[in-house]
N, C-alpha and C positions, 0 to 999 in steps of 0.2 A: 504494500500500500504506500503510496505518493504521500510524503510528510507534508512535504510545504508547496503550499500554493501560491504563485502569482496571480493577481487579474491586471490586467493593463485596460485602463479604460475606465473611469469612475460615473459613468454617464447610470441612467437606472438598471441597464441591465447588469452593467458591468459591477455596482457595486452591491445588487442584489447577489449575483454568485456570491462577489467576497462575503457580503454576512452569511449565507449558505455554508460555506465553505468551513467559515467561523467555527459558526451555532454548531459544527458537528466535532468540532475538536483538531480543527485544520491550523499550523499555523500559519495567514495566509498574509500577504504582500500585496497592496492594493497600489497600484501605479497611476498616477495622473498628471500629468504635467502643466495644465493650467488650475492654479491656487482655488479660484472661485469654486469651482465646479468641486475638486476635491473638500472644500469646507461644506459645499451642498451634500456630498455623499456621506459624507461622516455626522452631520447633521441628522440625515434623513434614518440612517444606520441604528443610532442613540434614540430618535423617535420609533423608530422599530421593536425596539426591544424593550423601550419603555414601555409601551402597548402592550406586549406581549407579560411585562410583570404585573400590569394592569390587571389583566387578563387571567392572572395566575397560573400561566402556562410556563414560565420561566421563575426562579428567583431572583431575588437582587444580587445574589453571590456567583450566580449564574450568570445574569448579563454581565457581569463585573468579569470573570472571565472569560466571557466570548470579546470583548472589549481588548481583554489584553493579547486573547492570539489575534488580533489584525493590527499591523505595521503599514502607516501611511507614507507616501513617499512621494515626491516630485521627479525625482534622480533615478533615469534608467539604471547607473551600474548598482541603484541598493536593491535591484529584481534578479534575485537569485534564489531558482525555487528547483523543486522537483518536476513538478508540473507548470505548465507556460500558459493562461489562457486571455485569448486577446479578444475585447471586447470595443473595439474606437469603432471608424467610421467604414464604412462600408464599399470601401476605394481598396483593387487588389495590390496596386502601389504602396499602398500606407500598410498594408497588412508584411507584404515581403520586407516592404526596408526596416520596419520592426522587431519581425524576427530577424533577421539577419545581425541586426544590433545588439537581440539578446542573447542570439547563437553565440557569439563571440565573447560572451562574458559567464555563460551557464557551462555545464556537464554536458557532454555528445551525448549522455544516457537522459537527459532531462527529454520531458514529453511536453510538444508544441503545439498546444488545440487553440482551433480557430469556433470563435461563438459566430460563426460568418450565415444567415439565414438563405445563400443563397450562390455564394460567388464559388467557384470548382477550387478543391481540395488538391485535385490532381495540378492544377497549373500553380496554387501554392507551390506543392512539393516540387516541383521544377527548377524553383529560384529559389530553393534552400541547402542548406548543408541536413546530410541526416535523415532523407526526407521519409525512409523509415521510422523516423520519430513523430510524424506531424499527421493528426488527424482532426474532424472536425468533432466537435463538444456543441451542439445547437442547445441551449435552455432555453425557456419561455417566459415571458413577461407574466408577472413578478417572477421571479427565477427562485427566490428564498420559497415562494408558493406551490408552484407549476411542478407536477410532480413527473410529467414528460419531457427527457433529454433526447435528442439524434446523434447518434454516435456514429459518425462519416467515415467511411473506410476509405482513400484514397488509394490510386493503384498500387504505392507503394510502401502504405500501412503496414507495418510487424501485426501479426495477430495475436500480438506479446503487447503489444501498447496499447491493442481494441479491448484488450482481456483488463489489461491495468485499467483506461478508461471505465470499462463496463466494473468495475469493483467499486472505485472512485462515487460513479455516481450511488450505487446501490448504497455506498456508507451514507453516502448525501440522504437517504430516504427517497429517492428519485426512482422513476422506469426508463431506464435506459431502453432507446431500439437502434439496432445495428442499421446502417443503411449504405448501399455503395454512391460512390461521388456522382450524384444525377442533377441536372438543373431546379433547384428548388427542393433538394433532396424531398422528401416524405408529405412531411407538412403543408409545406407555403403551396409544392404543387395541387397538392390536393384542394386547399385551401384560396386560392386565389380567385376561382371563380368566385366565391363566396363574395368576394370584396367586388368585384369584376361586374359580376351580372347583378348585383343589388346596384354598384352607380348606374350602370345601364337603365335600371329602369327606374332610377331619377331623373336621368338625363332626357329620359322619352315622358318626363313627365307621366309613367304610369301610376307613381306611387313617390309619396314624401321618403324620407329619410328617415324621419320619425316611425312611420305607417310599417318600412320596411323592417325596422330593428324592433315592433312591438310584435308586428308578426313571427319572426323566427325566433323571438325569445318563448311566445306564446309557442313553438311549435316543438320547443322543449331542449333550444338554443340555449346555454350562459347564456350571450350577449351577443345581442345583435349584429351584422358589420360593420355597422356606421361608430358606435362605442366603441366595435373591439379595433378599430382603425385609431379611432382618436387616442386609445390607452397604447396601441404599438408604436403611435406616430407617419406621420403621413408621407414625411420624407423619408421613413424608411420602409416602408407599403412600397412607394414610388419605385425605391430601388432595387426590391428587391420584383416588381412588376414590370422594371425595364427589365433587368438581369433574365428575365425567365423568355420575355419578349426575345432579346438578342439571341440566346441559347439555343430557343427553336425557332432561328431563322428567321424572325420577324412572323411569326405565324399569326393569324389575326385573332385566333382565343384568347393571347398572351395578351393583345394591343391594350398599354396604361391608359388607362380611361382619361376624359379632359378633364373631370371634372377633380383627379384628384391631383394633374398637375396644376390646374388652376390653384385648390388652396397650399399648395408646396412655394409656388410664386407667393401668393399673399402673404406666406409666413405661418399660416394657420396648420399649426403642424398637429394640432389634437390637445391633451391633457398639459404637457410639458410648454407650449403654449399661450395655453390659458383659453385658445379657439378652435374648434378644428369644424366639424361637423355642428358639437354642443360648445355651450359657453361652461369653463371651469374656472374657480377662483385658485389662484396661484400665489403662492405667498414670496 
């Protein structure tokens, strides 16, 4: 079992692993290189778990030590873990010259997972060292919640690293499912229509937005598309709705609908926000 955890990326998903990670007795290394955003995730982390003592699901000596295994950090070279998991932005540039940065400061035996919803595993491992060590880790938003992970096999995954990952998440209390490098691995493919064909028939003015996510909730949905857009984010719906689009050739089931690169322009990215589809208060 992988002792110590990195996450690189303090954004929500990224710092929902690290308390994940935490809460299960991980010692974990949460990386972020703009100050703001890392006081927002350590902020949001300590309301977490506040709630959670609220709630009597934790104790105070309990959060007190999930507290102490997480190490916050600005400084790529203090990211020295067992496990590597990157969680920024959704650019396969930004992903390669990352790891390549932490390849060079980590163990050849350290494991390099990508929280990537969308972008191939296999052309990661292309522009890596190792690349027997790099596979995909998909979590779900909330991630500390979300009890399905996608475990990406890339072409040239050890089934010694799928075996470590698949251990990894089961200690997390997670369901791991194995899946090989496909556009949109499991989920998002499956899942995209969802997003897809509910703006569709905004767009044809068939049905509101409201109308649309009160019926699939009613039909025995969580949450509607339009909520579960605005809680994913829309710039990253967007991206991961091009990625799938290019993947298969520009095929026209894939085609990003206008209406969600319209509020990606506006800025109205969902929850995080404050706008997206609904109006949220943002502190």
């Amino acid at each position: 079992m992988k002792k110590t955890v990195a996450v690189i990326g303090a954004g929500t998903m990224g710092s929902g692993i690290a308390l994940c990670a935490a809460q299960h007795g991980f010692k974990v290394i949460l990386l972020e290189s703009n100050q703001a955003v890392l006081d927002k995730a350590i902020e949001n982390i300590r309301l977490n778990l506040s709630q959670l003592v609220g709630k009597g699901k934790i104790t105070g000596e309990q959060q007190t030590e999930i507290l102490l295994n997480l190490t916050i950090t600005t400084a790529t070279n203090d990211c020295r873990a067992d496990l590597l998991i990157e969680a920024i932005i959704e650019k396969m540039d930004a992903k390669v010259n990352l790891f390549k940065e932490l390849a060079a400061i980590n163990n050849p035996e350290s494991i390099f997972a990508s929280n990537t919803s969308s972008l191939s595993i296999n052309e990661l491992q292309e522009h890596l060292p190792n690349p027997e060590r790099v596979a995909g880790l998909h979590f779900f938003n909330p991630a500390q919640l979300m009890k399905l992970v996608e475990v990406v096999q890339g072409e040239q995954t050890h089934a010694a690293v799928v075996d470590s990952l698949l251990e990894f998440c089961r200690h997390l209390g997670k369901t791991p499912v194995i899946c090989k490098d496909s556009p949109g691995f499991i989920v998002n493919r499956v899942a995209r229509h969802y997003y897809l064909e509910a703006m569709k028939l905004v767009e044809l003015k068939i049905a509101s937005f409201e109308n649309v996510d009160e019926i699939m909730e009613a039909s025995g949905f969580r949450m509607g598309p339009f909520k579960l857009m605005d809680l994913i984010g829309m710039d990253i719906n967007l991206a991961v709705s091009t990625s799938l689009y290019d993947a298969f050739h520009q095929t026209p089931r894939f085609k990003p609908s206008p209406l969600q690169i319209a509020k990606v322009k506006a800025g109205e990215l969902g929850r995080k926000s404050g706008k997206g589809f609904y109006e949220y208060n943002v502190q």
